[in-house]
N, CA, C and O atoms as a DFTB+ gen file, in Angstrom:
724 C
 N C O
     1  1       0.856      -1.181       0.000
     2  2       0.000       0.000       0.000
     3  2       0.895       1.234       0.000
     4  3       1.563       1.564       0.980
     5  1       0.876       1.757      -0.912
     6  2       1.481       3.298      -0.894
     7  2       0.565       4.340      -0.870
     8  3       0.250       4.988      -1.869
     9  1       0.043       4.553       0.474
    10  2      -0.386       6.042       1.394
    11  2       0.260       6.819       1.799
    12  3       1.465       6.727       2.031
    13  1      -0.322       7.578       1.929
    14  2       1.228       9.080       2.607
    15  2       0.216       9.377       3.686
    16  3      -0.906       8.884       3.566
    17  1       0.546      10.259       4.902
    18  2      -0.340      10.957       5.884
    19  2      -0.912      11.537       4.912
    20  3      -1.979      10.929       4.828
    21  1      -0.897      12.792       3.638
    22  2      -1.565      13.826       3.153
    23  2      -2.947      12.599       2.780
    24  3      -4.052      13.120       2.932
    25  1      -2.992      11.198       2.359
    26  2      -4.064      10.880       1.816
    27  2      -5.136      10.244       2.982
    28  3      -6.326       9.929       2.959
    29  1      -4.159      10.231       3.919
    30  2      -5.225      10.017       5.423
    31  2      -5.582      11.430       6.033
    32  3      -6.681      11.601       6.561
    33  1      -4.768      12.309       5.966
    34  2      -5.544      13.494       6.722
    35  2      -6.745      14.179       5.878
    36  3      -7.773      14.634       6.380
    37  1      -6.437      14.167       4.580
    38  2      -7.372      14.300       3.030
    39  2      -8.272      13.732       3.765
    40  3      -8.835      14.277       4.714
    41  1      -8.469      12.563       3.359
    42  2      -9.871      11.740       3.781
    43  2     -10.502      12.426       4.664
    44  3     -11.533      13.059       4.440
    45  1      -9.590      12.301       6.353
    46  2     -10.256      12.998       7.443
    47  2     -10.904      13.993       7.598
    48  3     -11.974      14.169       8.180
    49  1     -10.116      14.804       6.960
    50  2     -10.817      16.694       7.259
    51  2     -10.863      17.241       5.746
    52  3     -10.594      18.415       5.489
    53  1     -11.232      16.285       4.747
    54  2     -11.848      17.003       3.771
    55  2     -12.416      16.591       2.954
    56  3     -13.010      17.369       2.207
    57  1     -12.483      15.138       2.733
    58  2     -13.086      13.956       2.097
    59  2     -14.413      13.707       2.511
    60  3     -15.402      13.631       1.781
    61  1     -14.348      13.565       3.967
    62  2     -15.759      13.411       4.768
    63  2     -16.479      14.438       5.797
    64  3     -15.536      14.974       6.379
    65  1     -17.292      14.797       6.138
    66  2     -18.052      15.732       6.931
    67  2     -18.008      15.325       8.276
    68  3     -18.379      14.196       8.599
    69  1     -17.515      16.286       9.228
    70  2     -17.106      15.954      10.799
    71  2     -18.044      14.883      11.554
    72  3     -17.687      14.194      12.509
    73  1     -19.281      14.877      10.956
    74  2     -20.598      14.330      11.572
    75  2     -20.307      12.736      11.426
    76  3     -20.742      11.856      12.168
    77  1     -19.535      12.588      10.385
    78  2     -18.845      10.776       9.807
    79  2     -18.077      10.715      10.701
    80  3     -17.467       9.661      10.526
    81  1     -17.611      11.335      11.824
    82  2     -16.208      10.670      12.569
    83  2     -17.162      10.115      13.996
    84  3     -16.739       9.142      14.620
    85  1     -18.549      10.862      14.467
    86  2     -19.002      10.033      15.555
    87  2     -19.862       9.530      15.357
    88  3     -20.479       9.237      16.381
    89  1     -20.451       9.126      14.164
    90  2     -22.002       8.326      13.943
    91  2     -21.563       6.823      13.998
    92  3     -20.333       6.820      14.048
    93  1     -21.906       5.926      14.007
    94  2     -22.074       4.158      13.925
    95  2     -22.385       4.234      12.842
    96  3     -23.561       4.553      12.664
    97  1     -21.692       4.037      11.852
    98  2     -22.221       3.441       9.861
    99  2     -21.850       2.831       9.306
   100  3     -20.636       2.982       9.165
   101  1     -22.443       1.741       8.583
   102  2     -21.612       0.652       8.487
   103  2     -21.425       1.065       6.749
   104  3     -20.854       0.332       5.942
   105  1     -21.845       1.963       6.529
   106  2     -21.224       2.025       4.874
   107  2     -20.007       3.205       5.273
   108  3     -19.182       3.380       4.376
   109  1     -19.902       3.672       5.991
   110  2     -18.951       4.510       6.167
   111  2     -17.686       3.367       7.124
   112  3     -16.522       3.388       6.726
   113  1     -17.909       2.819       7.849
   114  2     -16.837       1.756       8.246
   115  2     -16.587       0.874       7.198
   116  3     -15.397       0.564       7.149
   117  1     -17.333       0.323       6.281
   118  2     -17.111      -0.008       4.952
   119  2     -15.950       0.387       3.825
   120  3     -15.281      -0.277       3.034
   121  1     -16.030       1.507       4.083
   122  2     -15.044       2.127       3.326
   123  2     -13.724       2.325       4.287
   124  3     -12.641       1.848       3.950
   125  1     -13.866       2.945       5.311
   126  2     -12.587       3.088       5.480
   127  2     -11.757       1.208       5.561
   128  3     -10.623       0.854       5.237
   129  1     -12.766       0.507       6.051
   130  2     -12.166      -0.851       6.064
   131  2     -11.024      -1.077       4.872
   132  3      -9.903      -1.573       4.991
   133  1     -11.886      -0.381       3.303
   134  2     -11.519      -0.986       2.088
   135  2     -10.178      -0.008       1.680
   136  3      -9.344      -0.345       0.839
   137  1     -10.150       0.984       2.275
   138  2      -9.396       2.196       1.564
   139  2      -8.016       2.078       2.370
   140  3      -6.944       2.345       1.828
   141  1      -8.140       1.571       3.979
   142  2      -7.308       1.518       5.040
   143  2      -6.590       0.545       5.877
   144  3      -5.543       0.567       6.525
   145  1      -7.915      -0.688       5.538
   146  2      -7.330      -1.664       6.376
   147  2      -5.943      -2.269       6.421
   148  3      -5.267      -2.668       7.369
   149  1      -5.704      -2.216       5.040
   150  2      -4.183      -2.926       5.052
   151  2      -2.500      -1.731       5.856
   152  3      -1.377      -1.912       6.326
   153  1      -3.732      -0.267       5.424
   154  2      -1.977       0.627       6.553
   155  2      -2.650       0.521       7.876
   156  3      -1.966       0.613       8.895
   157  1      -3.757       0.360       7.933
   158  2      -3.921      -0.184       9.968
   159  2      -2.719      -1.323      10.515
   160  3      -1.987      -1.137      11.487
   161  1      -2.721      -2.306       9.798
   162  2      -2.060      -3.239       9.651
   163  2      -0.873      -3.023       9.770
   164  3      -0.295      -3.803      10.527
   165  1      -0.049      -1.962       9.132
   166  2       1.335      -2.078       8.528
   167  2       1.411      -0.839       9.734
   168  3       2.612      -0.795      10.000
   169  1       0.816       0.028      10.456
   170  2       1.084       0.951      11.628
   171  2       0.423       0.570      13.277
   172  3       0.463       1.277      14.284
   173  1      -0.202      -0.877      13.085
   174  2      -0.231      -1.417      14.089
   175  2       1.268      -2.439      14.372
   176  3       1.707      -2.630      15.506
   177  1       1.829      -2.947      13.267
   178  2       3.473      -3.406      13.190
   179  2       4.540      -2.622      13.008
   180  3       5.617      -3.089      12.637
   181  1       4.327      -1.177      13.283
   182  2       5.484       0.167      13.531
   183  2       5.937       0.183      12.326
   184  3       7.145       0.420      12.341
   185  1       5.316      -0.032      10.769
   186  2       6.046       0.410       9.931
   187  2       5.639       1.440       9.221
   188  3       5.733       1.609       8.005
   189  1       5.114       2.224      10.146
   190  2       4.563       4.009       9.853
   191  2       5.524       4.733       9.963
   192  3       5.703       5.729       9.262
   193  1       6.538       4.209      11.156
   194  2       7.568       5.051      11.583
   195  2       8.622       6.354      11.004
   196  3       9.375       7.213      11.462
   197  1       8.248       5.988      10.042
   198  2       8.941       7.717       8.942
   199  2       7.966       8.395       8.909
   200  3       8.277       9.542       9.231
   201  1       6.619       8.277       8.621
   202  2       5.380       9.054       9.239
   203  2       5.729      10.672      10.193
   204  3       5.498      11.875      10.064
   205  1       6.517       9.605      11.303
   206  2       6.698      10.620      12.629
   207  2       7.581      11.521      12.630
   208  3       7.709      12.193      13.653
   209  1       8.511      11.801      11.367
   210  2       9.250      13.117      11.338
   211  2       8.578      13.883      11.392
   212  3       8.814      14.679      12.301
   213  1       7.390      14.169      10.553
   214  2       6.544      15.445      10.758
   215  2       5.261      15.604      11.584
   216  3       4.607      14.580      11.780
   217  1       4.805      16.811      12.110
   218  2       3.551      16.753      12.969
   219  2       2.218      16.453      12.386
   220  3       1.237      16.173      13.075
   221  1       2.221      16.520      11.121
   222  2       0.706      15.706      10.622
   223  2       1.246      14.560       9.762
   224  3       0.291      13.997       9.226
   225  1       2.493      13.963       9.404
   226  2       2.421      12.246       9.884
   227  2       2.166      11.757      11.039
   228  3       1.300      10.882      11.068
   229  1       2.816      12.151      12.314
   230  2       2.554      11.954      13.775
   231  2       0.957      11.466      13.936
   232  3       0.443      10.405      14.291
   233  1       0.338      12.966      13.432
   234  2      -1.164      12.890      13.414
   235  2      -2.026      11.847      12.504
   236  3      -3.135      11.424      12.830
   237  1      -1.403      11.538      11.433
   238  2      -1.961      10.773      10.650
   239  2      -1.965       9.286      11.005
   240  3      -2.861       8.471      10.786
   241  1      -0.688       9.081      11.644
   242  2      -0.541       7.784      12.010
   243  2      -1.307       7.407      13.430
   244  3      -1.514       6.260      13.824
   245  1      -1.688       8.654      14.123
   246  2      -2.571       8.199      15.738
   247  2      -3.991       8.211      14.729
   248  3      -4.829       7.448      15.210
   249  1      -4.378       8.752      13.702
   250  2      -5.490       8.419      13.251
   251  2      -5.718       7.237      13.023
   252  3      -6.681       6.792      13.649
   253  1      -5.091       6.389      12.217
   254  2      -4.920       4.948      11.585
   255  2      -4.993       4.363      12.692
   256  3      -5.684       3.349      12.594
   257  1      -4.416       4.615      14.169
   258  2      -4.650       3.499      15.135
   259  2      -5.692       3.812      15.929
   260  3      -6.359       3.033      16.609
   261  1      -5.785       4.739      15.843
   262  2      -6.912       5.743      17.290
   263  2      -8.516       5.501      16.452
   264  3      -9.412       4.793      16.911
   265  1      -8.576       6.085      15.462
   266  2      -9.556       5.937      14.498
   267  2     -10.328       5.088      14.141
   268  3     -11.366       4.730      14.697
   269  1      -9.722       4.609      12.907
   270  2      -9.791       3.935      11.754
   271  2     -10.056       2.665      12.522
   272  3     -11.113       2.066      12.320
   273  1      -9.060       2.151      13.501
   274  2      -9.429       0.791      13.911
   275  2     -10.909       0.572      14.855
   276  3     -11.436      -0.507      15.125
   277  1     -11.320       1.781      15.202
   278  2     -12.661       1.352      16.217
   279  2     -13.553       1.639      14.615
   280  3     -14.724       1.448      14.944
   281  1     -13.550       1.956      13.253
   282  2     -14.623       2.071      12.512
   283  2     -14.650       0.783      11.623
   284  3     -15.662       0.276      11.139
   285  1     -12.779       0.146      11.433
   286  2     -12.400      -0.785      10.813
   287  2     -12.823      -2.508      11.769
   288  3     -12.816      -3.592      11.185
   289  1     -13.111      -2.358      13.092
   290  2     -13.451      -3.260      14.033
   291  2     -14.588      -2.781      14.894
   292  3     -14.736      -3.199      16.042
   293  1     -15.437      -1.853      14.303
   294  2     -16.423      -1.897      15.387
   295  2     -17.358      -3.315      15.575
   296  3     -17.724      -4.278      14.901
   297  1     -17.496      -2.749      17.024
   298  2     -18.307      -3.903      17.971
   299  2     -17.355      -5.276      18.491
   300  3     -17.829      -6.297      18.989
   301  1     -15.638      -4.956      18.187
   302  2     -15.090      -5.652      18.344
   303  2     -13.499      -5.983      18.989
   304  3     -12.564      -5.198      18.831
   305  1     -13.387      -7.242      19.714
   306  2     -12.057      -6.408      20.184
   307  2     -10.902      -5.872      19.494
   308  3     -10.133      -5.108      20.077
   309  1     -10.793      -6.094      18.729
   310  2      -9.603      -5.081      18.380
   311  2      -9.556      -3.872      17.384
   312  3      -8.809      -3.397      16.528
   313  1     -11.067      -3.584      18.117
   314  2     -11.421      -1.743      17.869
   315  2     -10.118      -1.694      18.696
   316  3      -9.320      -1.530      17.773
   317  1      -9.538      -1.719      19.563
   318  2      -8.700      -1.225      20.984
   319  2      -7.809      -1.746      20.900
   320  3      -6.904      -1.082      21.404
   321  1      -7.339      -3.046      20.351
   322  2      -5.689      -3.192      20.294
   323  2      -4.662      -2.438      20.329
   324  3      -3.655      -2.604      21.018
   325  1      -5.017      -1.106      19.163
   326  2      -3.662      -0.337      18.848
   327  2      -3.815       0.748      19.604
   328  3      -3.253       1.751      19.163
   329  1      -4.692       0.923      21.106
   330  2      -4.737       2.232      21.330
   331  2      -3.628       2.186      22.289
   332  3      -3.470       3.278      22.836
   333  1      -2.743       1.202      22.701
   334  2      -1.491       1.644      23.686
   335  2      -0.510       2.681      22.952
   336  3       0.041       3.754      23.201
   337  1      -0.616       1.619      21.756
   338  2       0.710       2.384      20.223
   339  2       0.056       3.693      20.432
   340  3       0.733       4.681      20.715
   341  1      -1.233       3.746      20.305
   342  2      -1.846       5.279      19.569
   343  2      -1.745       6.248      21.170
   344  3      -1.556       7.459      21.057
   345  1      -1.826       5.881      22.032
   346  2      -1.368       6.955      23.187
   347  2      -0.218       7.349      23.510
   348  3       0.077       8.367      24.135
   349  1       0.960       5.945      22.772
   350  2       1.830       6.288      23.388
   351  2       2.812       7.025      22.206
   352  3       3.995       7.276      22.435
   353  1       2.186       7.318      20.981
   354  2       2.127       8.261      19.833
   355  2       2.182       9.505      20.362
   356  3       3.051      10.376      20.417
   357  1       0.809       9.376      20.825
   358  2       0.053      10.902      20.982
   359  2       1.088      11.922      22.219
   360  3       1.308      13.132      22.180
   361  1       1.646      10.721      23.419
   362  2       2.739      11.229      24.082
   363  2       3.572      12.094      23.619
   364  3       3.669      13.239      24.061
   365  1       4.403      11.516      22.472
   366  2       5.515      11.617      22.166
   367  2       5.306      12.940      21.518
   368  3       5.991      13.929      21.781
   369  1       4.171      12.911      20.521
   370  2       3.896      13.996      19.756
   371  2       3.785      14.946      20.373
   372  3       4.594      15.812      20.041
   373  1       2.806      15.348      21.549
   374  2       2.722      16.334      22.458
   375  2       3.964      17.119      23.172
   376  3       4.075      18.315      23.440
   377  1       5.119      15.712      23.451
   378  2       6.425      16.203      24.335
   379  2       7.015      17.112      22.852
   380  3       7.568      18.198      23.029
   381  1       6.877      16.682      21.753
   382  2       7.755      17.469      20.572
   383  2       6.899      18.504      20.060
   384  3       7.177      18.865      18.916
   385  1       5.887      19.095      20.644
   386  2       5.121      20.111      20.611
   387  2       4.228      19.702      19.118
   388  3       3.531      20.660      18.783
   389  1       4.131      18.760      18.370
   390  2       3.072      18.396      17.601
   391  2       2.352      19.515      17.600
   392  3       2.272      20.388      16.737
   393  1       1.834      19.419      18.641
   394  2       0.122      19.750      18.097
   395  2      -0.196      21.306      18.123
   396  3      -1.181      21.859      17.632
   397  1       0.999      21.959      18.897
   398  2       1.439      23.612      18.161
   399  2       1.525      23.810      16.797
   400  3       1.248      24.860      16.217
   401  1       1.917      22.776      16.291
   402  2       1.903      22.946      14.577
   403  2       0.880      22.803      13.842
   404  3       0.924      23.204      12.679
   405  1      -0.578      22.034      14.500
   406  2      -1.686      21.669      13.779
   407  2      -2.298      22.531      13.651
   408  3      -1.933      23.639      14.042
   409  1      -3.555      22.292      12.997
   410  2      -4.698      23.069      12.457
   411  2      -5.539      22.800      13.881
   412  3      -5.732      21.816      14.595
   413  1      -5.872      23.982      13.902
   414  2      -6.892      23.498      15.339
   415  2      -8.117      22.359      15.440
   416  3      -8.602      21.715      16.370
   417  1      -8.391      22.452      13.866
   418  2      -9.455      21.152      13.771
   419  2      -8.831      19.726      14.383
   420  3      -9.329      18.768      14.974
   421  1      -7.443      20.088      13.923
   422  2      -6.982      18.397      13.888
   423  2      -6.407      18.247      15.126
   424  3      -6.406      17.028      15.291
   425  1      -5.897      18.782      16.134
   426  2      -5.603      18.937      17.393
   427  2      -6.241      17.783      18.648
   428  3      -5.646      17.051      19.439
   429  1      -7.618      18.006      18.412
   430  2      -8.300      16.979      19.178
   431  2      -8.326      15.647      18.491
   432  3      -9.066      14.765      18.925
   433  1      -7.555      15.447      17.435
   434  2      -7.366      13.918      17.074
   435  2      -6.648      13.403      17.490
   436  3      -6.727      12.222      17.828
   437  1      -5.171      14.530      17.667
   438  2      -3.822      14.044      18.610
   439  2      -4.252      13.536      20.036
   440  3      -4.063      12.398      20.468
   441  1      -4.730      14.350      20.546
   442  2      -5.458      13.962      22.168
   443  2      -6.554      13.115      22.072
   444  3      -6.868      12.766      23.210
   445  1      -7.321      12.598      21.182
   446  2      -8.338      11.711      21.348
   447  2      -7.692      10.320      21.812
   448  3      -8.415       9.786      22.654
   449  1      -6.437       9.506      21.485
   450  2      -5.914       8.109      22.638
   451  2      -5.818       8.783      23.582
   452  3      -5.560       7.868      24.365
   453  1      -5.805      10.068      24.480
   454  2      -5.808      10.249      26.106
   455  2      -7.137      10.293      26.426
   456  3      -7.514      10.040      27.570
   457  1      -8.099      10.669      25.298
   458  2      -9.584      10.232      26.129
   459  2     -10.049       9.069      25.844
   460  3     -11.163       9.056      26.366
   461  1      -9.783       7.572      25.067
   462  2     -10.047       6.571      24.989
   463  2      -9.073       5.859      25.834
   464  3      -8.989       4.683      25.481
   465  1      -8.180       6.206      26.988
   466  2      -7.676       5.674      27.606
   467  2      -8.306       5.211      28.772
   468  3      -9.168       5.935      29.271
   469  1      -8.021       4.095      29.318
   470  2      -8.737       3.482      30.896
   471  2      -7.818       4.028      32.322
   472  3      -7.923       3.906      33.542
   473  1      -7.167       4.488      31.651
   474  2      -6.039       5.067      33.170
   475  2      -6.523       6.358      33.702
   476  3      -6.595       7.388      33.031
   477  1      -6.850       6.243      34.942
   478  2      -7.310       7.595      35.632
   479  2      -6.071       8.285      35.483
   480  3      -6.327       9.449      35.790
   481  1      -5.173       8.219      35.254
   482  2      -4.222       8.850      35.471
   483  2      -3.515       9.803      34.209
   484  3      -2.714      10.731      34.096
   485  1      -4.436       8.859      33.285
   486  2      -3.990      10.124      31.539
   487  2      -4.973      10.487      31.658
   488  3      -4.801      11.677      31.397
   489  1      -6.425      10.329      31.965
   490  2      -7.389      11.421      32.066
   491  2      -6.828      12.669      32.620
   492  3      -6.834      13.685      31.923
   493  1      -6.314      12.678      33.890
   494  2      -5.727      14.200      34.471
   495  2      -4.932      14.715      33.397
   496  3      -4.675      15.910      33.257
   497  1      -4.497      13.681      32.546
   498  2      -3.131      15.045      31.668
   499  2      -4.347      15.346      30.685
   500  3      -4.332      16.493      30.237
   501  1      -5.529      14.436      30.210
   502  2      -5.962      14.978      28.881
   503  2      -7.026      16.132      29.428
   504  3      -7.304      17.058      28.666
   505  1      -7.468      16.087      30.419
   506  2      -8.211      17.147      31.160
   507  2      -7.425      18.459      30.592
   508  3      -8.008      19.450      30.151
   509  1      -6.060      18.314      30.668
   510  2      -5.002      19.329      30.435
   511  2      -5.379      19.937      29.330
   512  3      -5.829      21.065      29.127
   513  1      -5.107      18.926      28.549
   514  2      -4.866      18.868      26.761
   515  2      -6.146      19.591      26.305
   516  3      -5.941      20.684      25.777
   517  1      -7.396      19.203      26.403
   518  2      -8.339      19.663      26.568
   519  2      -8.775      20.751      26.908
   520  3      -9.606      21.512      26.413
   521  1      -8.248      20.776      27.663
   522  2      -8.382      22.380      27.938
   523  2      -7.639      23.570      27.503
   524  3      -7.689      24.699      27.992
   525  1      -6.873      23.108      26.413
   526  2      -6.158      24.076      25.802
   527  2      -7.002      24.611      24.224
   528  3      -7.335      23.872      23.297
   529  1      -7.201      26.259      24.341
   530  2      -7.672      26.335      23.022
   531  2      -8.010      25.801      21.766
   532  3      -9.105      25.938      21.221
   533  1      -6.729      24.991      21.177
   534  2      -7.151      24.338      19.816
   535  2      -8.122      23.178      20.294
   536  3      -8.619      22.489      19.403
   537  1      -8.509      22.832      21.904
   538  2      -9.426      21.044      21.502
   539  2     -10.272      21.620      22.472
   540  3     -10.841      20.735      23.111
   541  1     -10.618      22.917      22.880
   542  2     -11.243      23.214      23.918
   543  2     -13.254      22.740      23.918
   544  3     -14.099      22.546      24.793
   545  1     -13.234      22.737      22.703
   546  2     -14.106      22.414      21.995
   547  2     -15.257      20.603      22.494
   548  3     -16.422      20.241      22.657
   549  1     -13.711      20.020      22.524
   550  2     -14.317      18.658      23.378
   551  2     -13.617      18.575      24.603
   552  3     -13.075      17.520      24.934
   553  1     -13.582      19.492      25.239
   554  2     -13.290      19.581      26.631
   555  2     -14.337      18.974      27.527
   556  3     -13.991      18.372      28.544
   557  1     -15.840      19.130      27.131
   558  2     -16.819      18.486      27.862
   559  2     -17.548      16.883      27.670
   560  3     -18.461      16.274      28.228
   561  1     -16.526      16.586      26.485
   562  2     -16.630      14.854      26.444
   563  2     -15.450      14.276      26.831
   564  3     -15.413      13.069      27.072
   565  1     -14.210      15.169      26.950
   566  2     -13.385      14.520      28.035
   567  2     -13.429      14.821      29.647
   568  3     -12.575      14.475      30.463
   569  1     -14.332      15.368      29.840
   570  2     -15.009      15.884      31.462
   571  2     -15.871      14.407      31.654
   572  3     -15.879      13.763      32.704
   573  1     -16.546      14.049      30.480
   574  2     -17.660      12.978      30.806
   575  2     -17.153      11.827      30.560
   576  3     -17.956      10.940      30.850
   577  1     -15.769      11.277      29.983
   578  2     -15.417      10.299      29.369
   579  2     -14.390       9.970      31.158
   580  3     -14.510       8.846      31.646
   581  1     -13.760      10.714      31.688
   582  2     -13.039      11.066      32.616
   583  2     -13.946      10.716      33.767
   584  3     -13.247      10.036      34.520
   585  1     -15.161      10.840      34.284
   586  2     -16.334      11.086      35.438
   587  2     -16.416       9.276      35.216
   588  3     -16.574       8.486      36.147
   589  1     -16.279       8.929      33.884
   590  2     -16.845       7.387      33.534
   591  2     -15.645       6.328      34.395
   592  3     -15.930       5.342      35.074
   593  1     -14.096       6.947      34.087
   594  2     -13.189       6.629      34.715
   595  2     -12.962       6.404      35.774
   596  3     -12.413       5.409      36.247
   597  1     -13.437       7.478      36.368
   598  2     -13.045       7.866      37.875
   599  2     -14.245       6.436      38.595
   600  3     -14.067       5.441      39.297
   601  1     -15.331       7.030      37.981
   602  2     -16.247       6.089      39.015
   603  2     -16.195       4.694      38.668
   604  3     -16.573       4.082      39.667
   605  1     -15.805       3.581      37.387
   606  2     -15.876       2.662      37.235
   607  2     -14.518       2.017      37.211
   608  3     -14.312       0.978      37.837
   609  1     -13.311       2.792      36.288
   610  2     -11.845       2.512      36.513
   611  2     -11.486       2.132      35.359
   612  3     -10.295       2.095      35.046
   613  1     -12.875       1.642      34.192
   614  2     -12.921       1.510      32.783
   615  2     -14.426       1.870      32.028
   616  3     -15.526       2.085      32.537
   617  1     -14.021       1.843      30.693
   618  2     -15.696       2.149      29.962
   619  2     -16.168       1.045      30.260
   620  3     -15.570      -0.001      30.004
   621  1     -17.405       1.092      30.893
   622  2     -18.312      -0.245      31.150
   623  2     -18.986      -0.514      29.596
   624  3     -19.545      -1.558      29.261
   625  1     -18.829       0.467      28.897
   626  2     -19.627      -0.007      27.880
   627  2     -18.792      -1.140      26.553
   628  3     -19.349      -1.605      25.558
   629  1     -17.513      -1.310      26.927
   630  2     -16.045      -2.035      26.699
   631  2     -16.724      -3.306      26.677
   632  3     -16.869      -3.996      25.668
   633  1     -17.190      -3.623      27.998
   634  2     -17.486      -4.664      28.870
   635  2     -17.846      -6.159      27.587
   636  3     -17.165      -7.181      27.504
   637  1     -19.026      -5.835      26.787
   638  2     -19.164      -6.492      26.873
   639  2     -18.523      -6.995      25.227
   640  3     -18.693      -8.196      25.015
   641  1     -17.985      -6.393      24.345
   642  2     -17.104      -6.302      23.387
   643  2     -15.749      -6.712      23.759
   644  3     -14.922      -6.900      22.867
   645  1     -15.391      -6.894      25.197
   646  2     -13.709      -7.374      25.385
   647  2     -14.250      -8.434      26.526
   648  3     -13.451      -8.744      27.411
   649  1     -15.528      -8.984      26.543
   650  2     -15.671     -10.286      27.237
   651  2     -14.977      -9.764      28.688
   652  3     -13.930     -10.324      29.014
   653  1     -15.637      -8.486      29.758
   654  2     -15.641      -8.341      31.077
   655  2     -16.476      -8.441      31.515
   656  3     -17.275      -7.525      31.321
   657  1     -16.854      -9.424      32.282
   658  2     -17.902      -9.487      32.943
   659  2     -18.590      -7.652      34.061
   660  3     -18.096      -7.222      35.103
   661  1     -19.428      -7.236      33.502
   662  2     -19.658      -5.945      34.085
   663  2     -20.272      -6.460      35.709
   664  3     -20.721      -7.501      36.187
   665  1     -20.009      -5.163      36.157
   666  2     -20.741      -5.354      37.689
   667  2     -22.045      -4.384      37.833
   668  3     -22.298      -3.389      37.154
   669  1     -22.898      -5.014      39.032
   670  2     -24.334      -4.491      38.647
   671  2     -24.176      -2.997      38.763
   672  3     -25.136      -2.502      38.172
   673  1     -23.577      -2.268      39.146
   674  2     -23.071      -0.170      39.193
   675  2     -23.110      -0.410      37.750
   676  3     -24.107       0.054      37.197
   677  1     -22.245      -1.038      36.985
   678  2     -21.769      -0.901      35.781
   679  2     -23.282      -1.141      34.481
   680  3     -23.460      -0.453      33.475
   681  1     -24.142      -2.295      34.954
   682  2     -25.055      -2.581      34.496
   683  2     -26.478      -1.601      34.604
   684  3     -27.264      -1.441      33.671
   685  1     -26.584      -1.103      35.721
   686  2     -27.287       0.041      36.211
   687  2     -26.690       1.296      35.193
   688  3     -27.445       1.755      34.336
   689  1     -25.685       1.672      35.298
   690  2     -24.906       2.518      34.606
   691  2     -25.038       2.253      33.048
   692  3     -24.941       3.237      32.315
   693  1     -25.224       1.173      32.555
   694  2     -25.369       1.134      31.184
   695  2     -26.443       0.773      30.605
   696  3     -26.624       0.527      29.412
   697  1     -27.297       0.737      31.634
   698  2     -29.422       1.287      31.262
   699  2     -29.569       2.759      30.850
   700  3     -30.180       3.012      29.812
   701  1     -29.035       3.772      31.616
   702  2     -29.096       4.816      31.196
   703  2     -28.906       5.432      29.801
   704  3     -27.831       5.119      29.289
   705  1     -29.714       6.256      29.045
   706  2     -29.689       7.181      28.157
   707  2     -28.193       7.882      28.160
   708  3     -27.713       8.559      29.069
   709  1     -27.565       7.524      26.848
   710  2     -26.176       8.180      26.507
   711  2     -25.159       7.918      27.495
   712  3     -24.268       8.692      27.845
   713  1     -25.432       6.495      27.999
   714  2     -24.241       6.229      28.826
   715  2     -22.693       5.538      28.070
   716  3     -21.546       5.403      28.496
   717  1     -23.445       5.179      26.624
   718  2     -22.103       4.431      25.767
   719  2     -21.954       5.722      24.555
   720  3     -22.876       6.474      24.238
   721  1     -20.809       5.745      24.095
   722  2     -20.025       6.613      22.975
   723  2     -20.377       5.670      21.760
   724  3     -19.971       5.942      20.630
């Protein structure tokens, strides 16, 4: 497959309409399956890695893992396989000031593996991240993604897509209206 970041960030922020990145569609996971699946593949096995000289390869490549794989595997486990790679991307990118260089649209893509993370403990930094001008925007779904953390310790709504047995808080908790992403 010969992709460059320009034909993944293309797609992202200009190919498709922002409203395609949080809906459930299976003709839209369809496609990216067909257009992507094989560099999911080849940047879930680190051979993106020239990608990361620049700040929107950086970005392009936490897309392919952060992304692409929960639309390329939804309802399944390994929507989530690559999100250690893709946080521990998004780290690196942040320590080399990345996301000073982005477009403010694309900013909250860099920080989106710190809000799909289960660690109370990158919630406090993405609380951070979040709260900085360019992603300030979803500052209040990482307030609510974070509240989910704190009180359960993971997404209960995970549960039953990675075979955890939920507990009844968790089951109570996932009766509610807009309790799953």
């Amino acid at each position: 497959m010969n992709c460059t970041p320009d034909d993944v960030l293309h797609f992202w922020f200009e190919e498709i309409e922002p409203k395609s990145w949080w809906l459930k569609d299976a003709s839209f996971d369809a496609t990216i399956t067909e257009r992507f699946a094989a560099l999911l593949n080849q940047a879930k096995q680190g051979e993106l890695h020239h990608w990361r000289t620049t700040p929107r390869g950086r970005l392009a490549e936490i897309i392919v893992l952060d992304q692409f794989s929960r639309n390329i595997y939804r309802d399944q486990p390994d929507a989530f396989t690559a999100d250690s790679m893709a946080l521990a991307l998004a780290q690196e990118a942040v320590a080399a000031g990345a996301d000073s260089e982005l477009k403010p649209t694309q900013v909250p893509f860099l920080y989106m593996p710190y809000m799909h993370s289960e660690s109370a403990y990158i919630h406090e930094i993405a609380l951070v991240l979040f709260s900085r001008e360019a992603a300030i925007g979803n500052l209040e779904f990482e307030q609510r993604h974070k509240k989910i953390i704190d009180q359960f310790g993971r997404y209960p709504h995970r549960n039953k897509i990675l075979g955890r047995q939920s507990t009844p808080e968790e089951e109570a908790f996932l009766a509610l209206p807009g309790s799953s992403f």
